[in-house]
C-alpha positions as CSV (number, residue, x, y, z in Angstrom):
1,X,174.3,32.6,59.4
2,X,175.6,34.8,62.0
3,X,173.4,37.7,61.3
4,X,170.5,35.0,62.4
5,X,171.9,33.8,65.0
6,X,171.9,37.4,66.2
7,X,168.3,37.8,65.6
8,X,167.3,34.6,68.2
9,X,168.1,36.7,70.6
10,X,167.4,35.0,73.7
11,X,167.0,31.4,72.3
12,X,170.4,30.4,72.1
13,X,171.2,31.0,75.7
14,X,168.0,30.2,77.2
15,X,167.3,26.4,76.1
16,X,169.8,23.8,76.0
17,X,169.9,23.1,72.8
18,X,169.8,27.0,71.5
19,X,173.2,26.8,70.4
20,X,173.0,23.2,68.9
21,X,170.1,23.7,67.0
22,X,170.1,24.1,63.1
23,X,169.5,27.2,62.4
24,X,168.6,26.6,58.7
25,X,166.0,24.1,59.5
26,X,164.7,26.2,62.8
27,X,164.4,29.8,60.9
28,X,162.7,28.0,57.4
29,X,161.1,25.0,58.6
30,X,159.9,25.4,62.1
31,X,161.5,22.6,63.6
32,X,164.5,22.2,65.9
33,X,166.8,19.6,65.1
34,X,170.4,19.1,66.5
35,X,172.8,20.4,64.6
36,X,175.5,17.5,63.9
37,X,177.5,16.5,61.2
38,X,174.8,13.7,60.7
39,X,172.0,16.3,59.9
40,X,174.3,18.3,57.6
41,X,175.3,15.6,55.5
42,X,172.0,13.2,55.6
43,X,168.9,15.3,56.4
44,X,169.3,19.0,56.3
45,X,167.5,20.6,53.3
46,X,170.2,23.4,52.7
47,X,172.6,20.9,51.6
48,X,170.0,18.7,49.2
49,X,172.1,20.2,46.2
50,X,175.0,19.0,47.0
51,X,173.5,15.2,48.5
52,X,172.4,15.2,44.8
53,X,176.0,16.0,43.1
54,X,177.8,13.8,45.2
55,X,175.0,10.5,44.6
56,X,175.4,11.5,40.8
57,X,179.5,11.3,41.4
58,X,179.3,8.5,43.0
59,X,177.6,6.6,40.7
60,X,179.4,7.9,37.6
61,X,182.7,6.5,39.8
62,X,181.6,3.2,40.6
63,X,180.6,2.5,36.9
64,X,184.1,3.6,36.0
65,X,185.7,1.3,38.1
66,X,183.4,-1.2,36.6
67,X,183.8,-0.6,32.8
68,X,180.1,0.5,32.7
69,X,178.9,3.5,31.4
């Protein structure tokens, strides 16, 4: 992601939130959103895959602990 960050050029220092922004969703969908952990783990669409493993996991866990299958 650094290599994008480079290409902002003046964005990240000029607005308040250029350096907070996510640049995943800001270069692919058009939309500045805050970078937190919150986005990341919740919202962001770069980390969908993984959302999806960890739901199916999680499941697959609780219905262990529960004698289901």
């Amino acid at each position: 992601m650094h290599q994008f960050r480079s290409s902002l050029g003046n964005f990240r220092s000029s607005t308040w939130y250029g350096k907070r922004a996510c640049l995943h969703c800001l270069l692919h969908g058009d939309v500045v959103v805050l970078d937190s952990e919150w986005h990341a783990l919740c919202e962001c669409p770069l980390n969908g895959a993984a959302r999806l493993r960890f739901a199916v996991h999680l499941v697959r866990l609780l219905r262990s602990v529960n004698g289901l299958k």
